[in-house]
mmCIF file of the C-alpha atoms, coordinates in Angstrom:
data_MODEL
# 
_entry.id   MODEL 
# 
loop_
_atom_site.group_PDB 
_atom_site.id 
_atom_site.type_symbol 
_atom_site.label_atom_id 
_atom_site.label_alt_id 
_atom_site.label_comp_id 
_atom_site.label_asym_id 
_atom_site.label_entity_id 
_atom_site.label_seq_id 
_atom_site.pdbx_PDB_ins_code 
_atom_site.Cartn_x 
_atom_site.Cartn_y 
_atom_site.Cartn_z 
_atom_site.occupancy 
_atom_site.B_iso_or_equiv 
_atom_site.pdbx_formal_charge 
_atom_site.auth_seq_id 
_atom_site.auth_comp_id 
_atom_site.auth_asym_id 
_atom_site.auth_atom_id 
_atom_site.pdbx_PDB_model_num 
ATOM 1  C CA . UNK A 1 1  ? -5.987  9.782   -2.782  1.00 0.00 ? 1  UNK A CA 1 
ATOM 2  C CA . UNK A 1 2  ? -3.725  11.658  -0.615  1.00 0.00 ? 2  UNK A CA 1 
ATOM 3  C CA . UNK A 1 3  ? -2.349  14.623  -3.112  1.00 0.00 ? 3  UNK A CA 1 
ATOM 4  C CA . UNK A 1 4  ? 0.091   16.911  -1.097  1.00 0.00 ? 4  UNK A CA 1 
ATOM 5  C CA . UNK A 1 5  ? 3.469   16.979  0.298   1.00 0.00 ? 5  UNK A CA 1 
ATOM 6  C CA . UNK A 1 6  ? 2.647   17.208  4.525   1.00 0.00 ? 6  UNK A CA 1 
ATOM 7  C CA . UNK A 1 7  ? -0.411  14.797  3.749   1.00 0.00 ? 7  UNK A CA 1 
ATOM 8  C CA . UNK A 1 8  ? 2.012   12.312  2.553   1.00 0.00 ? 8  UNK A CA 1 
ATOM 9  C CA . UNK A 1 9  ? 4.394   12.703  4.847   1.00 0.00 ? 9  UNK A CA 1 
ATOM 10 C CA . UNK A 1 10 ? 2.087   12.694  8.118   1.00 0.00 ? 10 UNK A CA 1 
ATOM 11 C CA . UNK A 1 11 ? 0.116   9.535   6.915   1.00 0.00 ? 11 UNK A CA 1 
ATOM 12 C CA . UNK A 1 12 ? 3.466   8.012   6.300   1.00 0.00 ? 12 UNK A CA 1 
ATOM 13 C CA . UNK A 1 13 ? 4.189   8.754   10.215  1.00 0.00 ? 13 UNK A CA 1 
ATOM 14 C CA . UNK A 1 14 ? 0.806   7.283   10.955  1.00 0.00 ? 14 UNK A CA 1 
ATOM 15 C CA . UNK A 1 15 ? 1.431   3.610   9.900   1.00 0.00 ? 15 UNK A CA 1 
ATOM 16 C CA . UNK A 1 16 ? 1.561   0.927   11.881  1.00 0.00 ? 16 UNK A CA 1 
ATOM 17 C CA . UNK A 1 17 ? 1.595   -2.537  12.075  1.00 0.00 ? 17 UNK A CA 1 
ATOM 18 C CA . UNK A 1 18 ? -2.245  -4.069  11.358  1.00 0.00 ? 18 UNK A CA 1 
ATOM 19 C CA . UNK A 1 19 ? -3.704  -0.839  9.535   1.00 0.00 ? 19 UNK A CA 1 
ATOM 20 C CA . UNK A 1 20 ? -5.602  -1.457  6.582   1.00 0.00 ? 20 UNK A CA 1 
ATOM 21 C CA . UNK A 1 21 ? -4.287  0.334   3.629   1.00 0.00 ? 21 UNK A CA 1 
ATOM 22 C CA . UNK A 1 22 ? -4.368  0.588   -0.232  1.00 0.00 ? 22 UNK A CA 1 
ATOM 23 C CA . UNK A 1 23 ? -1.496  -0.846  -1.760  1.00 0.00 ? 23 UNK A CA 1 
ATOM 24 C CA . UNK A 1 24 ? -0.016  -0.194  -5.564  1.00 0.00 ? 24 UNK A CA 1 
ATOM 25 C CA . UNK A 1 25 ? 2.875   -1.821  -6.762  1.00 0.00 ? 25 UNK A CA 1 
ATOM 26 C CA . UNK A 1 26 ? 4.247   -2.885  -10.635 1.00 0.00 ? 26 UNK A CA 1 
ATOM 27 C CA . UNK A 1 27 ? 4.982   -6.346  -11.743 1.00 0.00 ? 27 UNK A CA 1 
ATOM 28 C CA . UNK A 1 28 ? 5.390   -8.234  -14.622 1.00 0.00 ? 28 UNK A CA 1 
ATOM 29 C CA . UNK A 1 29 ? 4.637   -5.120  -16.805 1.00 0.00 ? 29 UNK A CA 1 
ATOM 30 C CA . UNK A 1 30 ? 1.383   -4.628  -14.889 1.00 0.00 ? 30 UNK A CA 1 
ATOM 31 C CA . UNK A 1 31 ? 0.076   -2.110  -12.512 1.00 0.00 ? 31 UNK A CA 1 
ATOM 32 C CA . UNK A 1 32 ? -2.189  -3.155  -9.459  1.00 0.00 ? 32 UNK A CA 1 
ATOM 33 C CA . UNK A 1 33 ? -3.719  -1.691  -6.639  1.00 0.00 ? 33 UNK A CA 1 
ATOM 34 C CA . UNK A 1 34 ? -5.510  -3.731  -3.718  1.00 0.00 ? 34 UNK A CA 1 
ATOM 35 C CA . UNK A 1 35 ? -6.259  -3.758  0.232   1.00 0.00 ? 35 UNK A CA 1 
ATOM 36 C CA . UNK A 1 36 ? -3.703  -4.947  2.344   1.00 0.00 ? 36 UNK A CA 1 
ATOM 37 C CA . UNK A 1 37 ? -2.824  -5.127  6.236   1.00 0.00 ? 37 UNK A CA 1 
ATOM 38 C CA . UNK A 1 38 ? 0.402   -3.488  7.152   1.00 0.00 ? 38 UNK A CA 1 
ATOM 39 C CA . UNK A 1 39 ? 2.513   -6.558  8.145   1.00 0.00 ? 39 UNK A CA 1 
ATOM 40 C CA . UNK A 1 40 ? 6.368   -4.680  9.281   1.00 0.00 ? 40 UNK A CA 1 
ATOM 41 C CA . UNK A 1 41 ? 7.733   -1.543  8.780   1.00 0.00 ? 41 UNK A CA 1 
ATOM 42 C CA . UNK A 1 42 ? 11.345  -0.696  8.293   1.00 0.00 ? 42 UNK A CA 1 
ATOM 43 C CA . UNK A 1 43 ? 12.752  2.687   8.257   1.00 0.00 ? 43 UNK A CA 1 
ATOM 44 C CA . UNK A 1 44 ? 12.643  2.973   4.126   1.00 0.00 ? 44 UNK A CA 1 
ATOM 45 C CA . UNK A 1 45 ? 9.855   0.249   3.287   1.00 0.00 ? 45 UNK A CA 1 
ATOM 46 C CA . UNK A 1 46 ? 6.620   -1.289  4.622   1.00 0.00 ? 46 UNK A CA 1 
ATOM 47 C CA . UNK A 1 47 ? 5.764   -4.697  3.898   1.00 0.00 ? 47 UNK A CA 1 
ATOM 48 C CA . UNK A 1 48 ? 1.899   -5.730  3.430   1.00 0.00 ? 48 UNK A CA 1 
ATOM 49 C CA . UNK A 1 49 ? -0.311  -8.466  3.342   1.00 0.00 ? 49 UNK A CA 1 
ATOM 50 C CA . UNK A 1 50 ? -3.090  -8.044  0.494   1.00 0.00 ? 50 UNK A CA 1 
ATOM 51 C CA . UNK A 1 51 ? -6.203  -8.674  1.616   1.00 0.00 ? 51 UNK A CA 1 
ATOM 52 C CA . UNK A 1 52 ? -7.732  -8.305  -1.896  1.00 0.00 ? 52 UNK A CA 1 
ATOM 53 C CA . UNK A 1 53 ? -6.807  -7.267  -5.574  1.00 0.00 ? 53 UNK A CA 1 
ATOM 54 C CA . UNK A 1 54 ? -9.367  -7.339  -8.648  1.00 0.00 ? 54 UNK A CA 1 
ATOM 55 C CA . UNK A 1 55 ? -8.717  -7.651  -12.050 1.00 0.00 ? 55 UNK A CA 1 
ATOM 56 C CA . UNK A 1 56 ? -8.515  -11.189 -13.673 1.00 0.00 ? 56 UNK A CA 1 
ATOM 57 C CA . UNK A 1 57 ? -5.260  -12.566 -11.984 1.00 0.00 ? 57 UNK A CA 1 
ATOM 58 C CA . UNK A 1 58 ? -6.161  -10.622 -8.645  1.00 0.00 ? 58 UNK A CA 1 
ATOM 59 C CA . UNK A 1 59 ? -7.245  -13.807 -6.784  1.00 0.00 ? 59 UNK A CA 1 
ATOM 60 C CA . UNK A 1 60 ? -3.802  -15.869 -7.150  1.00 0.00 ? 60 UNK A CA 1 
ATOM 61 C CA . UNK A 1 61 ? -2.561  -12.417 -4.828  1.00 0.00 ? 61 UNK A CA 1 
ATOM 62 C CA . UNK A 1 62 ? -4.551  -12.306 -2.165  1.00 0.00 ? 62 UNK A CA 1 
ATOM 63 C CA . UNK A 1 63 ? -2.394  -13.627 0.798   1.00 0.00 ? 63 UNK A CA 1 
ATOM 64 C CA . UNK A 1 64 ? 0.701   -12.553 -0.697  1.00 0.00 ? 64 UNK A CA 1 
ATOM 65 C CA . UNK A 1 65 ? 3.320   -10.544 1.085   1.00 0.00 ? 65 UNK A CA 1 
ATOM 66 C CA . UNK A 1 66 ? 5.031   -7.540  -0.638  1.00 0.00 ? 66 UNK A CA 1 
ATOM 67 C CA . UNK A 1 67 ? 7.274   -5.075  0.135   1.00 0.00 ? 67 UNK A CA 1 
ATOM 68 C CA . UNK A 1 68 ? 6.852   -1.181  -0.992  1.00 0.00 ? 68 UNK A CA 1 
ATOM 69 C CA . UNK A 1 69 ? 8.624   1.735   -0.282  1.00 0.00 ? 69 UNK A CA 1 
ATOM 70 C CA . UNK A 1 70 ? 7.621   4.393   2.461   1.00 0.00 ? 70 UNK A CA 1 
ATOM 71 C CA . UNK A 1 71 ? 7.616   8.015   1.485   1.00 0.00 ? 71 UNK A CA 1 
ATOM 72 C CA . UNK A 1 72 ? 10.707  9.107   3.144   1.00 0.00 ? 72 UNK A CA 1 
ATOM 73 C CA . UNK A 1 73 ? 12.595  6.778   0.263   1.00 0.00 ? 73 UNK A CA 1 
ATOM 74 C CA . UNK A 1 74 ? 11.894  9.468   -2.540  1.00 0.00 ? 74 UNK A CA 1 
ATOM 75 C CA . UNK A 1 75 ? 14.481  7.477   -4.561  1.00 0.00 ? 75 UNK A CA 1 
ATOM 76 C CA . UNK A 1 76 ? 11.444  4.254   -5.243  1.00 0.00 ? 76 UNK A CA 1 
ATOM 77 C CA . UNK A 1 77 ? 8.638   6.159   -4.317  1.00 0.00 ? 77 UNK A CA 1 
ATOM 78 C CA . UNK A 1 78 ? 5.836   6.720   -6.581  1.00 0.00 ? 78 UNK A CA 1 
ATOM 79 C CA . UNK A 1 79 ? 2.200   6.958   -6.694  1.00 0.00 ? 79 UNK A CA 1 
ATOM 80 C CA . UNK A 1 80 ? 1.901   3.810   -8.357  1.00 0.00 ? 80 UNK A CA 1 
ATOM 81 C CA . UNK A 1 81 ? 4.643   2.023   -5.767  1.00 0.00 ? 81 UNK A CA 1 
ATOM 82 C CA . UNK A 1 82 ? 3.283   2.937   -2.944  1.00 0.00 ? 82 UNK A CA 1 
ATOM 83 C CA . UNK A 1 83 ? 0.893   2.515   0.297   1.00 0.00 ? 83 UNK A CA 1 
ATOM 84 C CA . UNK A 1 84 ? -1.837  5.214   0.581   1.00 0.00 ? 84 UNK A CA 1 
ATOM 85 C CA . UNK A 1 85 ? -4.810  5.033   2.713   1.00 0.00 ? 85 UNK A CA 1 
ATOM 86 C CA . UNK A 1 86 ? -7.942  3.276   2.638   1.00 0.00 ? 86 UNK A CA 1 
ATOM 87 C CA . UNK A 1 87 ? -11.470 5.431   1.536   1.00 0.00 ? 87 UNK A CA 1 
ATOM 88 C CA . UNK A 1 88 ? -13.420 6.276   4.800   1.00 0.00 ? 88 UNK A CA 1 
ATOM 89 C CA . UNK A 1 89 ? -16.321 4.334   3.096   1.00 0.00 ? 89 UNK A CA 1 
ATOM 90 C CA . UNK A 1 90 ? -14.610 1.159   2.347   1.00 0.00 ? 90 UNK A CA 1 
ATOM 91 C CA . UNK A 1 91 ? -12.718 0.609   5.338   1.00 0.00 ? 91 UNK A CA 1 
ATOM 92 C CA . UNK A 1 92 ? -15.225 -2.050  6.995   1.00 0.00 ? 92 UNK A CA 1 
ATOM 93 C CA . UNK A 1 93 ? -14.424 -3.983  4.063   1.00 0.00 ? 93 UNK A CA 1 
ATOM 94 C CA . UNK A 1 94 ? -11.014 -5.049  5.211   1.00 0.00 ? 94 UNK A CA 1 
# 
């Protein structure tokens, strides 16, 4: 996981459309985190398609598109609403 400020900010300046990243995002009361492909990006938000979530309702995801907020958009940002980047070791898997 990414931990500091210029980290954060210069992977956010990396992204682009077709990189494989690790996606988190709320809903329904839940938190999840799961690979994605970066699908558009907007100036405050980047919109992903997930490739793969686990947990039990994970599978009924996959395919999905969502829409997070980039880092630049401190007011929705979060470490659990967010994009971050995918481990060295797993990125084959995507």
């Amino acid at each position: 996981m990414v931990d500091n400020l210029f980290e954060l900010s210069s992977f956010d300046r990396s992204l682009t459309a077709g990189m494989p990243v690790l996606a988190n995002w709320s809903q329904g009361g839940f938190s999840y985190t799961g690979k994605a492909r970066i699908v558009k990006l907007q100036r405050q938000s980047v919109e992903v398609k997930l490739v793969s979530v686990g947990g039990e309702n994970g599978a009924r995801l996959v395919g999905k598109i969502i829409e997070l907020p980039r880092f630049s958009d401190q007011t929705r940002w979060s470490s659990r609403n967010c994009v971050q980047p995918v481990a060295k070791n797993s990125s084959q898997l995507l």
